[in-house]
N, CA, C and O of each residue as an XYZ file, in Angstrom:
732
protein
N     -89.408   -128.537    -36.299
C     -88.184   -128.308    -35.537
C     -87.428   -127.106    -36.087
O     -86.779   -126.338    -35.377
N     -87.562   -127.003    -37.405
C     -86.532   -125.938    -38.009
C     -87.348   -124.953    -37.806
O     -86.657   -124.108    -37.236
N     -88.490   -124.511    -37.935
C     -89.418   -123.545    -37.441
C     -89.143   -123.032    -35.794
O     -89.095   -121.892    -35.332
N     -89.069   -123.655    -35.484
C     -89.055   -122.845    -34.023
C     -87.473   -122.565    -33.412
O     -87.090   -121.970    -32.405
N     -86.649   -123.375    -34.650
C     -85.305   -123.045    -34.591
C     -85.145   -121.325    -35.004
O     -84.256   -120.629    -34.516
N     -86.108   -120.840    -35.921
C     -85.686   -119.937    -36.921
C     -86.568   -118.804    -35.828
O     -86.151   -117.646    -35.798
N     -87.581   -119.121    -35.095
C     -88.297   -117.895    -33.741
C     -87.276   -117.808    -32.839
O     -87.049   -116.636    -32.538
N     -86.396   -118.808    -32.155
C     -85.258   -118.823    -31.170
C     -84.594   -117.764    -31.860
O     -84.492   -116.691    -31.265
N     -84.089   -117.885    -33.101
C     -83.082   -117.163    -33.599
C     -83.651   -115.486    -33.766
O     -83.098   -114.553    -33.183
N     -84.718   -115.341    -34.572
C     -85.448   -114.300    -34.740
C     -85.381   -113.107    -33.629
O     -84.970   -111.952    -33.738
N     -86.171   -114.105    -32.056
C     -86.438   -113.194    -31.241
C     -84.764   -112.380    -30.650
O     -84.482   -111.212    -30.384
N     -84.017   -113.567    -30.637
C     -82.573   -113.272    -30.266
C     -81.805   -112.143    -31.049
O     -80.992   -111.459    -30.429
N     -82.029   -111.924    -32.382
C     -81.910   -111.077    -33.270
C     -82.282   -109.888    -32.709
O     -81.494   -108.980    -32.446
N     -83.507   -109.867    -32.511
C     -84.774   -108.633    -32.354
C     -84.295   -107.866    -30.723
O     -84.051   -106.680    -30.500
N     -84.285   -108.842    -29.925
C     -83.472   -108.393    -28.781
C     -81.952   -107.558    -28.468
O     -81.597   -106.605    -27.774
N     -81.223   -108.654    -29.541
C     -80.124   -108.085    -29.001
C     -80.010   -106.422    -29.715
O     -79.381   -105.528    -29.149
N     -80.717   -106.232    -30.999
C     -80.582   -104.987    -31.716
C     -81.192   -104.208    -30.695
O     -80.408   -103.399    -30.197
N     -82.487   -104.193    -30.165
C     -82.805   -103.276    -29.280
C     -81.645   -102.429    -27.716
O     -81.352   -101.300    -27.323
N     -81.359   -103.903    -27.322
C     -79.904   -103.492    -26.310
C     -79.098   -102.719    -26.689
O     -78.960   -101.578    -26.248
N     -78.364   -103.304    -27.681
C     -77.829   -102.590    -28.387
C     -77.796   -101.102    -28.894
O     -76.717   -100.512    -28.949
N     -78.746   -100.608    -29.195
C     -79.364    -99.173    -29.511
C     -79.519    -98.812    -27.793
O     -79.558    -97.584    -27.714
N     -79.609    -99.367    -26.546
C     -79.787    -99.115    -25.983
C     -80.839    -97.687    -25.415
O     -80.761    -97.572    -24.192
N     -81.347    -97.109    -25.779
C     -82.294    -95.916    -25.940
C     -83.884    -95.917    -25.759
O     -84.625    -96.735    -26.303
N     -84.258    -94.985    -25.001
C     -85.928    -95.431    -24.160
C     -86.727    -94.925    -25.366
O     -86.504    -94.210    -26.343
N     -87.826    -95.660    -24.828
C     -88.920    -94.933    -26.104
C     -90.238    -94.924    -24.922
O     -91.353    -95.243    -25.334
N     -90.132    -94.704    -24.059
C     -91.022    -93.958    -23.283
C     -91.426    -92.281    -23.661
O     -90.691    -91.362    -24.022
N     -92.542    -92.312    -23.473
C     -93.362    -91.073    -23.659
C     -92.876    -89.873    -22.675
O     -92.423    -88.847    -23.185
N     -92.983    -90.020    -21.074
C     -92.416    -89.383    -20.294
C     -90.982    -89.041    -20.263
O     -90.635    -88.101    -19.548
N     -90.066    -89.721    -20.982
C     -88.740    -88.999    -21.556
C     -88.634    -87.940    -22.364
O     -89.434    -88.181    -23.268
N     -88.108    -86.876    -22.586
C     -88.445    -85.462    -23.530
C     -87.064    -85.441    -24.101
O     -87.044    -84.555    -24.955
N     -86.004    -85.975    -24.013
C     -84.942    -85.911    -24.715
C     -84.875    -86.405    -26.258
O     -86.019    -86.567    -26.683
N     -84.152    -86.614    -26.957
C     -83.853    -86.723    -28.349
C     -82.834    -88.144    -28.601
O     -81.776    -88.097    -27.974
N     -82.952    -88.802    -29.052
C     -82.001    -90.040    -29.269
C     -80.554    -89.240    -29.795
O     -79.455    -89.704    -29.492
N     -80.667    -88.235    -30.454
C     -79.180    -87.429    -30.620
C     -78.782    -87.197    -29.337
O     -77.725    -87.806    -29.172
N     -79.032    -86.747    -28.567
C     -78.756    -86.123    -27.316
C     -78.290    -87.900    -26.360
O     -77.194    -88.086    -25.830
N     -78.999    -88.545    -26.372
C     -78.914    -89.929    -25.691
C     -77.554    -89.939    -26.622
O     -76.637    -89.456    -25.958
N     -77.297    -90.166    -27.395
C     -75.973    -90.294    -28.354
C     -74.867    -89.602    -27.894
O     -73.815    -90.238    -27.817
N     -74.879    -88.275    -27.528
C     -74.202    -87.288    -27.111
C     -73.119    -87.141    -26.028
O     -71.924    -86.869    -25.916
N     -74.669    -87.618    -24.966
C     -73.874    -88.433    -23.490
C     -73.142    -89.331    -23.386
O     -72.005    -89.384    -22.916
N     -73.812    -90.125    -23.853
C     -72.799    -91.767    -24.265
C     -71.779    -91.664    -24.915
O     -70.834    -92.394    -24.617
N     -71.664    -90.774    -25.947
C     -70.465    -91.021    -26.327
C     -69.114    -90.021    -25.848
O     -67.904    -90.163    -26.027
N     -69.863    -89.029    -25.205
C     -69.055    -88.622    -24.467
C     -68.119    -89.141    -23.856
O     -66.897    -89.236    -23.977
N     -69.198    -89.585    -22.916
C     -68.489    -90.913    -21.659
C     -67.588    -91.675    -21.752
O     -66.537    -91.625    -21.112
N     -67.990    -92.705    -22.802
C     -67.255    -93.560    -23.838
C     -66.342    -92.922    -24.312
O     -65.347    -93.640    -24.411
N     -66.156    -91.793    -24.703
C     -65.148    -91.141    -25.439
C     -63.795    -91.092    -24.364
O     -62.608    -91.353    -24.561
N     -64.552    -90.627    -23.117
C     -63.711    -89.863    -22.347
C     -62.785    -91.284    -21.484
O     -61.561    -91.337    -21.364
N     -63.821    -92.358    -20.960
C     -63.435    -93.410    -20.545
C     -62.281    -94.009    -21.036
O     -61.330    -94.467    -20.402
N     -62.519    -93.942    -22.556
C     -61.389    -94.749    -23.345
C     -60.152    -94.273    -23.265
O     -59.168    -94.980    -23.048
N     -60.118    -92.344    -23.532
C     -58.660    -92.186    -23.072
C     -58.492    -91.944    -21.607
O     -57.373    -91.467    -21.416
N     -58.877    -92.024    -20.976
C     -58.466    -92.710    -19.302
C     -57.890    -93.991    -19.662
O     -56.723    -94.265    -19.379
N     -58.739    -94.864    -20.336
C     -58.046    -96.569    -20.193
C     -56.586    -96.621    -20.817
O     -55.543    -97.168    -20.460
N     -56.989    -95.719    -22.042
C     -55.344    -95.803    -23.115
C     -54.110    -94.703    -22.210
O     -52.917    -94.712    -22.513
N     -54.614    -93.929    -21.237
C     -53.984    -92.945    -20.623
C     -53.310    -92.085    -21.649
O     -52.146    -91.682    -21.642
N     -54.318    -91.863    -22.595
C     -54.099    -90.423    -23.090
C     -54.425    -89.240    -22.686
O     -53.902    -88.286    -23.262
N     -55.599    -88.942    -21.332
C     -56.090    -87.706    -21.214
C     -54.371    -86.911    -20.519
O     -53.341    -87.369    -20.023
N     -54.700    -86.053    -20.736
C     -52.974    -85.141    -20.182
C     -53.792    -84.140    -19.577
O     -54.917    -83.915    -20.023
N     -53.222    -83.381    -18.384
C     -53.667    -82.591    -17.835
C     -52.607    -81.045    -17.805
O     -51.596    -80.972    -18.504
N     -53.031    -79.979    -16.943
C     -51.892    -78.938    -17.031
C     -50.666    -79.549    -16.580
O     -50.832    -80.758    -16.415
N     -49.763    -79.247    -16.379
C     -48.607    -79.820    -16.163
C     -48.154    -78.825    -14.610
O     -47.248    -77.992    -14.592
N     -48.632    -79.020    -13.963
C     -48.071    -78.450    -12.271
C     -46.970    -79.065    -11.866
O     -46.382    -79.920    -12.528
N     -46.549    -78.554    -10.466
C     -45.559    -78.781     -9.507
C     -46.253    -79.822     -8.493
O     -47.133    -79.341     -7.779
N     -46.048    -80.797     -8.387
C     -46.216    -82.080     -7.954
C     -47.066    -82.755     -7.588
O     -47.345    -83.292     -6.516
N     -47.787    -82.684     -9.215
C     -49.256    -83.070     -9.617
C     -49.093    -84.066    -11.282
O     -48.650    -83.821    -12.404
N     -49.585    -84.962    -10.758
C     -49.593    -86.263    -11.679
C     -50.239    -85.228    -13.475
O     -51.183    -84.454    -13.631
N     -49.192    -85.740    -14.461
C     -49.894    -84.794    -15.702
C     -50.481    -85.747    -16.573
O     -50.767    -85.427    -17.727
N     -50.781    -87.398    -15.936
C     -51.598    -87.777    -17.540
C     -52.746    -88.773    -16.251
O     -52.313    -89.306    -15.230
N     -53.854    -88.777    -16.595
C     -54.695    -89.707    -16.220
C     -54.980    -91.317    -16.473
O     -55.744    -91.234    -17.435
N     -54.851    -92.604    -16.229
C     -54.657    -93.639    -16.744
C     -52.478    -94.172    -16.878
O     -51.384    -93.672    -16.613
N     -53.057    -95.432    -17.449
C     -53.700    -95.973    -18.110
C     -54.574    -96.522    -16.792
O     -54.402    -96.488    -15.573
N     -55.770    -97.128    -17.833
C     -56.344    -97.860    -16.565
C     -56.609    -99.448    -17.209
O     -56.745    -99.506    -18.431
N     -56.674   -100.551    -16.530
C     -56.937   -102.098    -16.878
C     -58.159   -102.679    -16.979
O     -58.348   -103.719    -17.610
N     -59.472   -101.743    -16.074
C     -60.311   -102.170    -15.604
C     -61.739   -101.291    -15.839
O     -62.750   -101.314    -15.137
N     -61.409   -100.310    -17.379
C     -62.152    -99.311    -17.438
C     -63.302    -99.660    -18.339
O     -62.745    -99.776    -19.430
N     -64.464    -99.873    -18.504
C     -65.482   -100.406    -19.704
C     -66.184    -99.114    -20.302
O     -65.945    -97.910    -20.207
N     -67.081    -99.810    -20.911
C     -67.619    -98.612    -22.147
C     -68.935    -98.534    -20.948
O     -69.243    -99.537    -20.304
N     -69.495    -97.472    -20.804
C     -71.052    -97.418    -19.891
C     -72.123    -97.657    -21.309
O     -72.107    -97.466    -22.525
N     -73.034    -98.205    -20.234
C     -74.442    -98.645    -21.318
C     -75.423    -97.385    -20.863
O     -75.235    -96.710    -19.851
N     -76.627    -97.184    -21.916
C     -77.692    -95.953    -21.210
C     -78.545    -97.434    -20.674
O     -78.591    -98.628    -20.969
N     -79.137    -96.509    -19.738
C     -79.974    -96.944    -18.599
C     -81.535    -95.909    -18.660
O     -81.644    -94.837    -18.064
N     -82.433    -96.430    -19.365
C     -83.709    -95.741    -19.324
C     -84.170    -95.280    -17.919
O     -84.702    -94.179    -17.781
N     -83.990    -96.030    -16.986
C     -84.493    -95.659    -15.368
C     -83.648    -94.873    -14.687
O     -84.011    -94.327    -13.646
N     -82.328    -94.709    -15.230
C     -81.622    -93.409    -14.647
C     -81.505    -92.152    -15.323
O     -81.147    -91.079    -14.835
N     -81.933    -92.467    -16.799
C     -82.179    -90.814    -17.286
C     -83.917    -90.426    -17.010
O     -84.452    -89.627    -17.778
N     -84.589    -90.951    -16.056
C     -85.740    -90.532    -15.640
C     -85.230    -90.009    -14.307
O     -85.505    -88.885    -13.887
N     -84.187    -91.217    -13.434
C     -84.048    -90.138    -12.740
C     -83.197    -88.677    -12.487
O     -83.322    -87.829    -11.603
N     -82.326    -88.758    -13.596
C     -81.774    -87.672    -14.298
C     -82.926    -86.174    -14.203
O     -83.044    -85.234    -13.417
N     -83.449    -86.502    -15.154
C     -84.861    -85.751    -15.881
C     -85.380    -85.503    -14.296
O     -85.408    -84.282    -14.142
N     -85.714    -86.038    -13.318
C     -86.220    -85.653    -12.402
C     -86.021    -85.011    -11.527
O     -86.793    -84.293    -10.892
N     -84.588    -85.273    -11.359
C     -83.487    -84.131    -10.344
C     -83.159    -82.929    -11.145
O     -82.315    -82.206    -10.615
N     -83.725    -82.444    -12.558
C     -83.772    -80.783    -12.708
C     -84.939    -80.434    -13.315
O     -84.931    -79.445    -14.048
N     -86.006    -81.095    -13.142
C     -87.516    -81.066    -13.955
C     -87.608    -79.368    -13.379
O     -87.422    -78.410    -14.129
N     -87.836    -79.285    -12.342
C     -87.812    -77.643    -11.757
C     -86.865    -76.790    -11.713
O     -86.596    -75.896    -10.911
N     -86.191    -77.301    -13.033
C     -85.002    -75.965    -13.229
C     -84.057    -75.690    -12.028
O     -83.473    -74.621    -12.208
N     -83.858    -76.039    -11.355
C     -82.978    -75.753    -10.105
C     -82.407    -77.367     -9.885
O     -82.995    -78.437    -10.039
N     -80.833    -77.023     -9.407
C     -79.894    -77.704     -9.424
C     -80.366    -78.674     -7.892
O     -80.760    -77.993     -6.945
N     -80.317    -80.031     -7.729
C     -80.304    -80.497     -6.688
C     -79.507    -80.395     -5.260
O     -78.469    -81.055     -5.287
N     -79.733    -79.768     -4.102
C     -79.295    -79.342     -3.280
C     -78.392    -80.373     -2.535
O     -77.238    -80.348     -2.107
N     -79.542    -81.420     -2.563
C     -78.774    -82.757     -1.981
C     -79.292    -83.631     -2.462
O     -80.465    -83.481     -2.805
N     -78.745    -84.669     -2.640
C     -79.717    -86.133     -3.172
C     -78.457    -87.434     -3.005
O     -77.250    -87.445     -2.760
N     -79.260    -88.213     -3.222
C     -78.781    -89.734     -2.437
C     -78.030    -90.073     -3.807
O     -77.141    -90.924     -3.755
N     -78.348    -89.421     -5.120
C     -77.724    -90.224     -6.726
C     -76.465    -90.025     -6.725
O     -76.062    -89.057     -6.082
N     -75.490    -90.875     -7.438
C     -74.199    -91.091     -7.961
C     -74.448    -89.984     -8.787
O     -75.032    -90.533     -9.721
N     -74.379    -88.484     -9.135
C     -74.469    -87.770    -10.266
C     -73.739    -86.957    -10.605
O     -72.785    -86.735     -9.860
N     -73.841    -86.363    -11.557
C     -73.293    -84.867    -11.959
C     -73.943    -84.063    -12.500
O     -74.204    -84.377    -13.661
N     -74.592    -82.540    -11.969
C     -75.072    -81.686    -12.642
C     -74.458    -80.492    -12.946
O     -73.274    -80.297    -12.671
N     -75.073    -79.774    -13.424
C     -74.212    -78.292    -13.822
C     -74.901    -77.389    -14.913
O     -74.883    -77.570    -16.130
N     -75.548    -76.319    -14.169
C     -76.128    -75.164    -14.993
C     -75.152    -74.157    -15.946
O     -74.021    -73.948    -15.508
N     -75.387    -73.773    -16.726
C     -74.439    -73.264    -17.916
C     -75.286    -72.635    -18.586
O     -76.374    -73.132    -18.877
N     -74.901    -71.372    -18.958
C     -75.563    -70.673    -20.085
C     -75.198    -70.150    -21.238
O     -74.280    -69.332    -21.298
N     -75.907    -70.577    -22.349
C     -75.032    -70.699    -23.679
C     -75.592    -69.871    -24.739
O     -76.764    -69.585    -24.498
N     -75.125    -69.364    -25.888
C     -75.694    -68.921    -26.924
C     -75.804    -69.607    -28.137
O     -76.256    -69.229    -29.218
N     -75.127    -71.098    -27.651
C     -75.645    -71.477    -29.423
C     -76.737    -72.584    -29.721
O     -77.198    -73.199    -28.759
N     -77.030    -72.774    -30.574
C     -78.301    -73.052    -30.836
C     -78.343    -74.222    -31.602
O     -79.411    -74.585    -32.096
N     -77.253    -74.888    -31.770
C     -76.912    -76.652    -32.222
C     -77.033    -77.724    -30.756
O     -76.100    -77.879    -29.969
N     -77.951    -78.171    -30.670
C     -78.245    -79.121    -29.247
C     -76.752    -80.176    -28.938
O     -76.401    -80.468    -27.795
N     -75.991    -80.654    -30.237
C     -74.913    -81.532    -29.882
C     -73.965    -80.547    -29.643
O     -73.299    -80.787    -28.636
N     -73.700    -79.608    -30.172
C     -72.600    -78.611    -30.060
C     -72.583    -77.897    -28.414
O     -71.538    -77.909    -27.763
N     -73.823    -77.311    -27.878
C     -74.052    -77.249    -26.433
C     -73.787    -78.839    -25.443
O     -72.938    -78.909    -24.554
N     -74.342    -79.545    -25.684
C     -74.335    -81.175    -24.941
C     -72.518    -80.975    -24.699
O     -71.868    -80.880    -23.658
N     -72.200    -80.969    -25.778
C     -70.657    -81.221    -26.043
C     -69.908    -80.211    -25.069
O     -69.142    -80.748    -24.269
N     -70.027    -78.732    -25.017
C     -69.431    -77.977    -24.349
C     -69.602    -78.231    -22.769
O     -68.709    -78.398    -21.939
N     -71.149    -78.211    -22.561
C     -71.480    -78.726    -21.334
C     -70.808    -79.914    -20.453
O     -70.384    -79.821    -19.301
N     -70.819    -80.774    -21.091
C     -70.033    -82.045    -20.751
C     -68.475    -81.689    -20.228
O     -67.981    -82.111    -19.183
N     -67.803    -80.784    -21.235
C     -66.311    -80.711    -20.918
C     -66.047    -79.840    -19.832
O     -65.056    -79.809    -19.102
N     -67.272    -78.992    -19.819
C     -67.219    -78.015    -18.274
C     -66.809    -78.739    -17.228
O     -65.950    -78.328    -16.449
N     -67.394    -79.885    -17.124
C     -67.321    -81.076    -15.789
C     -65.752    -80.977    -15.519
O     -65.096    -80.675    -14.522
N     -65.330    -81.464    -17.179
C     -63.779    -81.289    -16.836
C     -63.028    -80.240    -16.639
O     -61.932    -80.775    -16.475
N     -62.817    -78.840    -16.516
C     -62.523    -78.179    -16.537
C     -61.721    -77.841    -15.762
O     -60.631    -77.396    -16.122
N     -62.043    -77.962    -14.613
C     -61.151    -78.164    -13.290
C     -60.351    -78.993    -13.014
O     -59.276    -78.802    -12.445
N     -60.947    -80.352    -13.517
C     -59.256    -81.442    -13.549
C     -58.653    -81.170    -14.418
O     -57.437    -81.350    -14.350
N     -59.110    -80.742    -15.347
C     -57.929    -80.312    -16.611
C     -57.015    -79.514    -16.235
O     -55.907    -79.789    -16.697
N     -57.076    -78.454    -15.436
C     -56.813    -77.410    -15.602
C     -55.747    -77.527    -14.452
O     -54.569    -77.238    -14.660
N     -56.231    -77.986    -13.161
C     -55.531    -78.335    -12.108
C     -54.643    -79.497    -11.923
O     -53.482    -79.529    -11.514
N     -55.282    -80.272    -12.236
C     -54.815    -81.832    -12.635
C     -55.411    -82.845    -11.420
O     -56.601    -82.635    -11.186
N     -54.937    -83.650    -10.807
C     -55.700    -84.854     -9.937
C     -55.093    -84.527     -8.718
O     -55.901    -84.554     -7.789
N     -53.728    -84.169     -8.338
C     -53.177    -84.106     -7.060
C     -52.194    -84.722     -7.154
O     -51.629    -84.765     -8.247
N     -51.554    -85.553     -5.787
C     -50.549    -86.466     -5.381
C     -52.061    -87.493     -5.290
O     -52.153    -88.463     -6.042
N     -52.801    -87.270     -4.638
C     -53.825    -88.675     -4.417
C     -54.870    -88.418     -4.447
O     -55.699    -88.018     -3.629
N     -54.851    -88.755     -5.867
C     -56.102    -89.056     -6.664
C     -57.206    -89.893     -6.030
O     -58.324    -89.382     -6.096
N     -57.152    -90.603     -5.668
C     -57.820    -91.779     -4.735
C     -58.954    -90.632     -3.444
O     -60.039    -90.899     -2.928
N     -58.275    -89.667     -3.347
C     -58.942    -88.920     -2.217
C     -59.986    -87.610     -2.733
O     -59.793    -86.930     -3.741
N     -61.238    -87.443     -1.671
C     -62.663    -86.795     -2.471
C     -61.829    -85.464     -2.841
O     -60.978    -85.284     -1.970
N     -61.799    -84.712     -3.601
C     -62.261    -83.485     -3.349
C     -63.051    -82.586     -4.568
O     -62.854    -82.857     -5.753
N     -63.601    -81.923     -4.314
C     -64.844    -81.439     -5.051
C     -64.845    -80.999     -6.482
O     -65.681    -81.018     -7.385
N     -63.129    -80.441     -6.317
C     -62.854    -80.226     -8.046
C     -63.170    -80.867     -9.215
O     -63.519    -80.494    -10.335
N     -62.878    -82.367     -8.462
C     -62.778    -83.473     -9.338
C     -63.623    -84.693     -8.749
O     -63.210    -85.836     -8.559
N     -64.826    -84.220     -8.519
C     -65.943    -85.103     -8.359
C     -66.375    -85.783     -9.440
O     -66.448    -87.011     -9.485
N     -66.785    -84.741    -10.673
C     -67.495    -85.136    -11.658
C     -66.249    -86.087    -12.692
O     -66.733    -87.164    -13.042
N     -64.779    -85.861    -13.212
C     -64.254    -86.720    -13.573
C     -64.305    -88.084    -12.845
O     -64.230    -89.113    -13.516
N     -64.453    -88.145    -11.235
C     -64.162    -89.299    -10.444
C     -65.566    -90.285    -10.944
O     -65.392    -91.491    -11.114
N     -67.063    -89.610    -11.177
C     -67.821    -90.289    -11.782
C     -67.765    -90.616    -12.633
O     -68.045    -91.806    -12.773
N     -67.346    -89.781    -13.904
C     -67.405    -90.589    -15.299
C     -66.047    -92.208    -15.044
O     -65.930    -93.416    -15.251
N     -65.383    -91.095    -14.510
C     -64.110    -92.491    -14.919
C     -63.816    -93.076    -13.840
O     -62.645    -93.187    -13.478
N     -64.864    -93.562    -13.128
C     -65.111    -94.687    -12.525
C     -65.463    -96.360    -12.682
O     -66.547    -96.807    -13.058
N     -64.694    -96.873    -12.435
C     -64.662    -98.483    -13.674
C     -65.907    -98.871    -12.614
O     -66.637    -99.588    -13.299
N     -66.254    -98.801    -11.842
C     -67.546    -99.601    -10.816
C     -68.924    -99.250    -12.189
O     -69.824   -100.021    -12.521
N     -68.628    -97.797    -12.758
C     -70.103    -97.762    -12.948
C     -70.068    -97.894    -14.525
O     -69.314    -97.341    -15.326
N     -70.806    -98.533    -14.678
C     -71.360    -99.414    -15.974
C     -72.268    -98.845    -16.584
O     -72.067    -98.732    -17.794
N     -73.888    -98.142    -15.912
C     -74.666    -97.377    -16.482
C     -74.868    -96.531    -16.499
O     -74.541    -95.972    -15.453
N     -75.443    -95.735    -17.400
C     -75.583    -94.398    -17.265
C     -76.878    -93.377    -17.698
O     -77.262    -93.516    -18.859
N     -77.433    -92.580    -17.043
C     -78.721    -92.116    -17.740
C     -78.826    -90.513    -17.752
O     -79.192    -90.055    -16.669
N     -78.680    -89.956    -18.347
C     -78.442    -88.360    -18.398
C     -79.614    -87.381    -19.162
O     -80.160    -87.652    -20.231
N     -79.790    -86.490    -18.546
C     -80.959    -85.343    -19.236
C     -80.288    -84.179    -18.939
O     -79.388    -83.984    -18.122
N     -81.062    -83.124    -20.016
C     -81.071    -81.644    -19.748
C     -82.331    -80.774    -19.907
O     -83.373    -81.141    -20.451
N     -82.156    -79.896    -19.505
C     -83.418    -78.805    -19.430
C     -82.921    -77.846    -19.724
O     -81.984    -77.398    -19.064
N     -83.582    -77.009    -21.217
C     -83.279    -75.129    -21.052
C     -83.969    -74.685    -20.112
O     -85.018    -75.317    -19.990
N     -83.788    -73.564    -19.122
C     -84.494    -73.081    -18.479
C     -84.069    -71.512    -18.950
O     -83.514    -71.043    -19.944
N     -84.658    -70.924    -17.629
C     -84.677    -69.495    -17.940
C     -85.470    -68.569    -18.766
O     -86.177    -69.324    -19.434
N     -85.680    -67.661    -19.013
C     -86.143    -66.593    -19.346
C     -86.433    -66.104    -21.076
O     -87.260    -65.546    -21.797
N     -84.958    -66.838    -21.094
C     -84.377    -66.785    -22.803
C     -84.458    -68.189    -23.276
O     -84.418    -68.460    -24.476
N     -84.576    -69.104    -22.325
C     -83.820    -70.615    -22.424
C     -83.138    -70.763    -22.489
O     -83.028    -71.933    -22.858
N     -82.040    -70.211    -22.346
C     -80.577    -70.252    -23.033
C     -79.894    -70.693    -21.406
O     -78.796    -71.126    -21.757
N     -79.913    -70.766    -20.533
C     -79.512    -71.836    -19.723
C     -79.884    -73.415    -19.212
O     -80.760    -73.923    -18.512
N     -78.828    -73.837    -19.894
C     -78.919    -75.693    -19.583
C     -78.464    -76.000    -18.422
O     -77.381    -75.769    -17.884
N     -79.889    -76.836    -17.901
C     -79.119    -77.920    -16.692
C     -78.837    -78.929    -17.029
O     -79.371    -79.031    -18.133
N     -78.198    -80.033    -16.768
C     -77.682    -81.177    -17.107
C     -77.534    -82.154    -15.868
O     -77.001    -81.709    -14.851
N     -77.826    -83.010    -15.892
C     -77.502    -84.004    -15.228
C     -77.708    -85.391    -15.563
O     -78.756    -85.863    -16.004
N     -76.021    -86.370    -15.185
C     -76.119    -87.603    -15.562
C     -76.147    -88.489    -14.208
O     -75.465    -88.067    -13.274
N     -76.720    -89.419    -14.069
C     -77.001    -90.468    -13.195
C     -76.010    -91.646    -13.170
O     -75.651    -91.974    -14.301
N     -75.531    -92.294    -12.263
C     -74.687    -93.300    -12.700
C     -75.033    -94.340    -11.705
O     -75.365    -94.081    -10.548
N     -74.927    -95.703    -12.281
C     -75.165    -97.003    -11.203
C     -74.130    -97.112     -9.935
O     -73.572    -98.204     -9.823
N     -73.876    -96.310     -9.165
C     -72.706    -96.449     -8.557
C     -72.815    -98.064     -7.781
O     -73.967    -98.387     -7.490
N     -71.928    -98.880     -7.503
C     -72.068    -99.977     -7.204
C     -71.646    -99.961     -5.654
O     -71.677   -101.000     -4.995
């Protein structure tokens, strides 16, 4: 009895650490577990001050200047089957024209040569435009500036799976794109 008490426990152990690490170990993935780190914590990073409503934006003429708080905002998990399909919507170096995914991409070309230090810049590009502009009077409504903040800090989506590609000539231009479970 105590034996198969101690495999219940074991496998439960063994499981939950893997979730946890959340991160693929598929062969057909070409990314780096730093880089899987990168995204996520981005996200996570960025999510959290949405929830605490610390992000602040420029300060305009009759345009909301802090984002949040929010009640209903969670941490996103990686999702191995959406950073494949990540990886798949820029495998050919060119940005997706149209596609059916919850995503965000964005080509950028960089000179430095630290993979988290690029991930990192890349990522804040997304924001750049809400930062800069801010959300509006109604936030609630599409518009293109602020697509890619409306994905990350979206409380519906929970998972997340993201890749990049150097492309180009030099390599020195990254595509990026993250996938999200939209619900």
């Amino acid at each position: 009895m105590l034996a198969g008490v101690s495999i219940v426990i074991i496998t439960l152990v063994l499981a939950t650490s893997h979730t946890e690490a959340g991160f693929c170990s598929s062969p057909s993935l070409t990314q780096t577990e730093k880089a899987r780190e990168a995204f996520l914590g981005f996200h996570n990073d960025f999510r959290r001050s949405v929830a605490l409503g610390l992000l602040k934006f420029a300060k305009t003429p009759n345009k909301k200047n802090t984002l949040g708080p929010a009640k209903n905002m969670y941490e996103v998990n990686w999702d191995c089957d959406l950073e494949k399909k990540a990886q798949d919507e820029i495998s050919s170096c060119a940005l997706p024209l149209e596609s059916n995914l919850t995503e965000n991409t964005l080509r950028l070309r960089y000179i430095k040569s630290d993979e988290e230090e690029v991930l990192r810049d890349v990522m804040w590009a997304w924001m750049s435009a809400p930062l800069r502009y801010g959300v509006g009077i109604a936030p609630n409504l599409f518009h293109y500036r602020i697509e890619a903040l409306g994905n990350i800090a979206n409380w519906k989506n929970r998972k997340i799976g993201c890749s990049y590609k150097s492309c180009g000539f030099d390599q020195q231009e990254m595509l990026i794109a993250c996938v999200y479970d939209a619900k």
